[in-house]
C-alpha positions in Angstrom: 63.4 20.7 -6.2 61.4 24.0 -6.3 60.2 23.6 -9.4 57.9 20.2 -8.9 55.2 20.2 -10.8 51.8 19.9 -8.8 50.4 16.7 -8.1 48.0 15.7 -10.4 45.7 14.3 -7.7 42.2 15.4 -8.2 42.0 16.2 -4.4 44.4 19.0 -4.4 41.9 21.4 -5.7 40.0 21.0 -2.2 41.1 22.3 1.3 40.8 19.6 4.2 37.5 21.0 4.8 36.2 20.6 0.9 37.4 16.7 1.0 35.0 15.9 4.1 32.6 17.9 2.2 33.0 15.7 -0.5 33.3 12.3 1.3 30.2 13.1 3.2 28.2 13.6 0.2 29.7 10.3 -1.0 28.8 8.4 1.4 25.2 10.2 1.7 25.0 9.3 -2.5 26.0 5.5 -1.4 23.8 5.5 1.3 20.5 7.7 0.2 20.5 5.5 -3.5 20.4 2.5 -1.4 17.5 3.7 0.9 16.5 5.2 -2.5 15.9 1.9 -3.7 14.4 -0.3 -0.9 11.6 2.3 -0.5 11.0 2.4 -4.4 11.4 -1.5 -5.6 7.8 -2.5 -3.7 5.9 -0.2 -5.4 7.4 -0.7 -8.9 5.9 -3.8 -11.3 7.8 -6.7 -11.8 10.8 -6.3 -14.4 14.1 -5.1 -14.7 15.5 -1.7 -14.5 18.5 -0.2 -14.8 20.3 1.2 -12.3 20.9 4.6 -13.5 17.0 5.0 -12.9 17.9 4.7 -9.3 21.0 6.7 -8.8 20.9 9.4 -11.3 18.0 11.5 -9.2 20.0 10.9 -5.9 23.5 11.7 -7.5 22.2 14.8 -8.8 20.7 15.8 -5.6 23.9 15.2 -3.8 25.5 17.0 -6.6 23.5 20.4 -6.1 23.7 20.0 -2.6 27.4 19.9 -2.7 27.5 23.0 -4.6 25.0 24.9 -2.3 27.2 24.0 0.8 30.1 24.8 -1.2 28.9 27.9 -1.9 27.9 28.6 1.3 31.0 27.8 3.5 32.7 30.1 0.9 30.4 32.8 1.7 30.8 32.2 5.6 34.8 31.9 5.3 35.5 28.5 5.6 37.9 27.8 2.2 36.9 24.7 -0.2 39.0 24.8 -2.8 42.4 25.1 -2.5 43.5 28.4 -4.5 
């Protein structure tokens, strides 16, 4: 069996350390769109909205971010993605 072909798991491109990277900026993306929108629905008029208009600007600020500290534990030494 030594020639198994990888898994085909999008996980296995990250280190144990790059998958709580990415699970914490799950849950901060769950978390911050939904503080995202009970601080935004008061002050918006009555109607209905999508919900992209709510979770695109917080999934895109989790998204730098992720690459930022990605990029930065690299630099530091601690591995991400699994090479």
């Amino acid at each position: 069996m030594e020639n198994e072909a990888p898994p085909n798991s999008p996980l296995s491109r990250f280190t144990l350390a790059g998958r709580m990277l990415l699970l914490a900026h799950m849950v901060l993306f769950v978390g911050g769109t939904a503080l995202y929108i009970c601080d935004v629905i008061p002050h918006l008029p009555t109607g209905r909205y999508p919900i992209l208009v709510f979770t695109v600007p917080v999934g895109l600020g989790c998204f730098f971010m992720f690459l930022i500290l990605a990029w930065v534990f690299e630099r530091i030494g601690v591995k991400i993605y699994a090479r």
